[in-house]
C-alpha positions in Angstrom: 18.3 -44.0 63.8 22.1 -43.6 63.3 22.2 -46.2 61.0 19.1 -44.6 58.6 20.6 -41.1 58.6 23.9 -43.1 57.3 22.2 -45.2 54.6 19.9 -41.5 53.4 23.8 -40.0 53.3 24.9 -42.4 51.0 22.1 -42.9 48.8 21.2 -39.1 48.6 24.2 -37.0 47.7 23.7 -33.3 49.3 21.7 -34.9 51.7 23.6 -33.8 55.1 24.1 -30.1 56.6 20.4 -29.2 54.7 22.4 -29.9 50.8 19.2 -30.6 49.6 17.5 -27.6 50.3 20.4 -25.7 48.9 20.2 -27.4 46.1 16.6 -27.3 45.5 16.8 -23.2 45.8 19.8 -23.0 43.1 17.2 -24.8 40.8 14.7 -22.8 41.2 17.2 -19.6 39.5 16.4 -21.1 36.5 12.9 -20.0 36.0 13.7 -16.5 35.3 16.6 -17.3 32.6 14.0 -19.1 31.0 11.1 -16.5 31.0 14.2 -14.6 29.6 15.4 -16.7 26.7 11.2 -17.1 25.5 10.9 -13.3 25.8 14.3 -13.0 23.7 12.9 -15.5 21.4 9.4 -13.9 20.7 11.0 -10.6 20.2 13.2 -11.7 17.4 10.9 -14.2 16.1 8.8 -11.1 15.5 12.0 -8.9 14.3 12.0 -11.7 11.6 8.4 -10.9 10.7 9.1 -7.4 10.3 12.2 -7.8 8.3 10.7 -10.2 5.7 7.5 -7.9 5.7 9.8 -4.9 4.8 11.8 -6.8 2.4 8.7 -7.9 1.0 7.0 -4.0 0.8 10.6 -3.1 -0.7 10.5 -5.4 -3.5 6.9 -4.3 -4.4 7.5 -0.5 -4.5 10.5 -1.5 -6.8 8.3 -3.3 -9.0 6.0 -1.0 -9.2 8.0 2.0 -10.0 9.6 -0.2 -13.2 6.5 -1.0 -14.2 5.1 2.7 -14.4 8.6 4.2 -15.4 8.3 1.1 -18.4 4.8 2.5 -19.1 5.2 5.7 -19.3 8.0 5.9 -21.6 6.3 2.8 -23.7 3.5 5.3 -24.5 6.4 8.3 -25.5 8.2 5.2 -27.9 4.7 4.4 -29.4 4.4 8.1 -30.0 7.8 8.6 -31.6 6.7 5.3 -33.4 3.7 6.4 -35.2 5.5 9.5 -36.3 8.3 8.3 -38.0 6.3 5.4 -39.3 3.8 8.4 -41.1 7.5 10.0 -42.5 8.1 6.1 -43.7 4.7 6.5 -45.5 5.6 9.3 -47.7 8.3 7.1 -48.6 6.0 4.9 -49.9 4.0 6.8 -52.6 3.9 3.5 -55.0 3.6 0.1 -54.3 6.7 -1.7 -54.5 8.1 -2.9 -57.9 6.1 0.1 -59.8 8.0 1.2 -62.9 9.4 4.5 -62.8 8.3 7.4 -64.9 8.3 10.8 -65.1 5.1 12.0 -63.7 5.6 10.0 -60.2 5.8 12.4 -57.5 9.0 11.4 -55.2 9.4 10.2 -52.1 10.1 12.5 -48.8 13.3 11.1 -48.3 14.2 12.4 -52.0 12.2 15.5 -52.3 15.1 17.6 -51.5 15.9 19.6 -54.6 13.4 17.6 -57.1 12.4 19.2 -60.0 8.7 19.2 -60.4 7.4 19.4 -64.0 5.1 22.5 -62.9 4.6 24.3 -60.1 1.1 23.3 -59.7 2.4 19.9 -59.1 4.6 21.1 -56.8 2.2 23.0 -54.6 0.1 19.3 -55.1 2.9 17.9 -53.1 3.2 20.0 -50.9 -0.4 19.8 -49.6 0.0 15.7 -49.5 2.8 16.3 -47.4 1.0 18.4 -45.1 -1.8 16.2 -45.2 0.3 13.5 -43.7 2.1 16.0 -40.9 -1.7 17.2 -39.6 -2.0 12.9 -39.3 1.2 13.0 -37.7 0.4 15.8 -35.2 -3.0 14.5 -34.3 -1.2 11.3 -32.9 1.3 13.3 -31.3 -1.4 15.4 -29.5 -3.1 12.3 -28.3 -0.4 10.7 -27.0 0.1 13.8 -25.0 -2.6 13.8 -23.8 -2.2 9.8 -22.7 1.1 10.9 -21.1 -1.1 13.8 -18.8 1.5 16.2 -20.9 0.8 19.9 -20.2 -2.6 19.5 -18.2 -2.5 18.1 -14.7 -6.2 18.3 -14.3 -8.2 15.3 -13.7 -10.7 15.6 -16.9 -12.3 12.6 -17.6 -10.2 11.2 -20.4 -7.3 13.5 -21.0 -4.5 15.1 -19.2 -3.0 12.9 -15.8 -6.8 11.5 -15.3 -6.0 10.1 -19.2 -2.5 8.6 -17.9 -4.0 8.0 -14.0 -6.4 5.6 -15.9 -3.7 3.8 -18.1 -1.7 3.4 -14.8 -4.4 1.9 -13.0 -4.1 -1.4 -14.9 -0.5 -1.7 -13.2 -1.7 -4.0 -10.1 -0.9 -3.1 -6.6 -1.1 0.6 -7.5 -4.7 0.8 -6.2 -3.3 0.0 -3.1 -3.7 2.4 -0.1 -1.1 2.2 1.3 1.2 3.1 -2.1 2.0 6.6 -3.6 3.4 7.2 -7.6 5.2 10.1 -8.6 5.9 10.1 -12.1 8.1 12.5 -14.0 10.1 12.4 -17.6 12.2 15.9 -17.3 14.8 16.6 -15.1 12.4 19.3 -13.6 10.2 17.1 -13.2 12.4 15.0 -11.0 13.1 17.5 -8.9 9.4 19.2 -8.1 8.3 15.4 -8.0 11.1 14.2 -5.2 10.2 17.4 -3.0 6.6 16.3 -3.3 7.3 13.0 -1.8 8.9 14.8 1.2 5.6 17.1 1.4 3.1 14.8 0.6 1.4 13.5 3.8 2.0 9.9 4.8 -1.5 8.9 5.1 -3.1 7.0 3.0 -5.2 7.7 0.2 -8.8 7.0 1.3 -10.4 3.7 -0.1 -6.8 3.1 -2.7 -8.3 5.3 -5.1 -6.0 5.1 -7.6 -6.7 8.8 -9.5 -5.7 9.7 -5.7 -2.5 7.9 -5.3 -0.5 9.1 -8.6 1.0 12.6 -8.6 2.7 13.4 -12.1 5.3 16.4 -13.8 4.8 15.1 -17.4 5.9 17.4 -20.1 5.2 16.8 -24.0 8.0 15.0 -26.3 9.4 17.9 -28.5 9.4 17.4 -32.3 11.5 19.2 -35.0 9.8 19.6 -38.4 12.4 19.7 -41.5 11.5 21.7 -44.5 12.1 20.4 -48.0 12.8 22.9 -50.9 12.0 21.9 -54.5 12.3 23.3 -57.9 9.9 23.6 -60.8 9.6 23.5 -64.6 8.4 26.8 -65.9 6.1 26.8 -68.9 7.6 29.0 -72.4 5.5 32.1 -71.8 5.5 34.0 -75.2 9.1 34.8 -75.7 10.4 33.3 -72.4 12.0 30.3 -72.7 11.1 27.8 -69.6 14.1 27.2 -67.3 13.3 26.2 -63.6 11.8 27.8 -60.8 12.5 27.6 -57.2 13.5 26.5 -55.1 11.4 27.1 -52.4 10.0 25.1 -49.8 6.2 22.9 -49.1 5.6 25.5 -46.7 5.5 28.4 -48.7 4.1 26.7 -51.7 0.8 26.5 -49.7 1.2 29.0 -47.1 0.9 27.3 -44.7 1.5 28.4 -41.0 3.2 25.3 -39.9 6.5 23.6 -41.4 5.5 21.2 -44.1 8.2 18.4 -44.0 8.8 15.3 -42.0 9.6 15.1 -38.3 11.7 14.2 -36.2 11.9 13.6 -32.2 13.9 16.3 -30.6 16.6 14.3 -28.9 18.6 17.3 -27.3 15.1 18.7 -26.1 15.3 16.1 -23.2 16.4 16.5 -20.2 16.2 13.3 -18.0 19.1 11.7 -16.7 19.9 8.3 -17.4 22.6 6.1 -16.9 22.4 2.7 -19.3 24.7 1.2 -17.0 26.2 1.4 -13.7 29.7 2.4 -14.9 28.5 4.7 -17.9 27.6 8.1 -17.5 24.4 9.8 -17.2 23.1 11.4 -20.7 20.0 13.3 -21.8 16.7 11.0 -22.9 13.6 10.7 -23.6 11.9 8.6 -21.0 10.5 8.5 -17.6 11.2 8.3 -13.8 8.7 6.8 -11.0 9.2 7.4 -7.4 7.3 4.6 -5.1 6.7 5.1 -1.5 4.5 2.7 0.7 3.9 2.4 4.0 4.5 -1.0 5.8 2.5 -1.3 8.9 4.7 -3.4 11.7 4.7 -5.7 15.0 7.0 -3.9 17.1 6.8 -0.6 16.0 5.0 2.0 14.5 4.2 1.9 10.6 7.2 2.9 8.2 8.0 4.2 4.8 9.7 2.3 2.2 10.6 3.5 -1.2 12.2 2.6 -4.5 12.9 4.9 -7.7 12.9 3.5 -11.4 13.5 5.4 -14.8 13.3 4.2 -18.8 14.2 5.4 -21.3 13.6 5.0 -25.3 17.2 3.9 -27.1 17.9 6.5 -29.4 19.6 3.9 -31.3 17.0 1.4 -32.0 15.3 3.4 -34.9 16.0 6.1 -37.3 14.1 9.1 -37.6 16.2 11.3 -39.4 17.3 11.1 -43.4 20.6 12.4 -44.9 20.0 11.5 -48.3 22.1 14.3 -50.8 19.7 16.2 -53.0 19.4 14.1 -56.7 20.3 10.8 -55.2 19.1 8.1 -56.5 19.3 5.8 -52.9 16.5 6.3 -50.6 17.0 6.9 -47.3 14.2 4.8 -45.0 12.6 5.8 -41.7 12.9 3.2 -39.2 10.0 2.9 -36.4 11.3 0.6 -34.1 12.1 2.3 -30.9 11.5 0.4 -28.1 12.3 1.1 -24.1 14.7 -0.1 -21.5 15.5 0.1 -17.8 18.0 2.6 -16.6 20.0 4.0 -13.6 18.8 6.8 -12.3 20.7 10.5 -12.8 21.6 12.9 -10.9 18.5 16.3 -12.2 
């Protein structure tokens, strides 16, 4: 018996005093350091799941807020577009290379101070010019009303249900879980950014989109320029002729509105903008977009994330202003060619 306790000894280390035992307790401690580490695992395995699904929200509301600020001031660029291109028309009066003569009435850009040979022909003018601005201000008007400028009702068609509509073919904004507040004054930005704090966090029922847009869009202000222009006057008995005038389109043909060309407003605007991150923040015409949208999570409760965008149109990418000196013979040419670009938000 002595001698098979002896061999067990040596061919079992912890064997003697009840070792064994000990031993078998101590690994047994292990169990619960394990349950621990798989807990500690699953909880950031799921951490890691919430991060990239917040990340992933984060990048969408950013994307989505560029592409509404983009469209949005796209639609104010086409607008300042088409009425500087209509100014560029009355440049055009004659197809190019047509021989000059007398009778040819002159082009807007070198009306200024043109002597008419009547003033019949003058008042002629003066009504084709004003033709052209009631063209130019019926675009203007619809545009406005593409942009939801001036009427936040949700008529079918006009006002923010016109602009709600053109929005809706931005995908992910019929999303329920996604609010859009749009803006293009610095007013705007500010009633629009205490909306979002307001505005309850539920979303809108069924991702209607009409429901998930809120908007402060004002209309793009235009100045009108008059032109003043002389006459011949016709021998009357024993008057010689001399010239007449000047006066201007408008009160040629009485008309209640400025007869002229136009011209965007540029220190009518009021949003903020920086071009770049080390530039300063000027006045332009464009627009902002505020995103929020909720994320729902693993380990906690749903969450907001948000992201803010702004464009603008670059003042410098067209011309829509003349300075040609009365009697020149250079003509001075509109240039409809604005186009948009991302900014940095300013401070309203």
């Amino acid at each position: 018996m002595g001698r098979r306790q002896a061999v067990k000894e040596s061919l079992v280390p912890g064997w003697a005093g009840g070792g064994w035992a000990r031993a078998l307790t101590r690994r047994g401690q292990f169990m619960p350091i394990t349950a621990f580490v798989i807990f500690t695992t699953a909880v950031f395995l799921v951490a890691v799941a919430d991060v990239y699904r917040v990340s992933t929200a984060k990048l969408v509301a950013q994307n989505l807020a560029d592409s509404a600020a983009l469209a949005i001031a796209a639609l104010e660029a086409r607008s300042i577009n088409v009425a500087v291109d209509n100014n560029e028309w009355l440049n055009n009066m004659y197809p190019a290379g047509t021989p000059h003569n007398s009778s040819q009435l002159p082009d807007i850009s070198m009306a200024e101070g043109y002597v008419f040979d009547s003033k019949p022909e003058a008042r002629q003018y003066a009504q084709l010019v004003a033709t052209i601005n009631q063209r130019q201000q019926m675009f203007i008007d619809a545009y406005n009303n593409f942009l939801g400028a001036g009427d936040q009702t949700a008529s079918q068609n006009s006002g923010m249900s016109a602009l709600q509509d053109i929005l809706s073919e931005i995908k992910g904004l019929n999303d329920g879980t996604v609010q859009l507040y749009v803006w293009n004054t610095a007013s705007g930005q500010s009633s629009m950014e205490s909306q979002v704090q307001q505005t309850s966090a539920q979303p809108a029922p069924g991702g209607n989109v009409i429901a998930n847009v809120h908007g402060s869009i004002e209309k793009i202000s235009y100045t009108p320029h008059e032109v003043h222009v002389r006459w011949k006057n016709k021998p009357l008995g024993i008057h010689t002729g001399g010239i007449g005038g000047p006066d201007t389109l408008t009160h040629l043909i009485g008309s209640q509105q400025v007869v002229g060309w136009l011209e965007p407003d540029w220190s009518q605007a009021t949003l903020q903008v920086k071009a770049s991150a080390q530039g300063a923040a000027k006045r332009q015409i464009g627009a902002g977009a505020y995103v929020t949208k909720r994320v729902q999570l693993l380990l906690v409760p749903s969450i907001s994330v948000q992201a803010k965008s702004v464009a603008y149109v670059v003042s410098g990418s067209g011309v829509s202003s003349i300075s040609a000196a009365p009697g020149s013979s250079s003509m001075a040419h509109f240039r409809p060619t604005y186009y948009v670009q991302l900014g940095i938000p300013g401070t309203p």
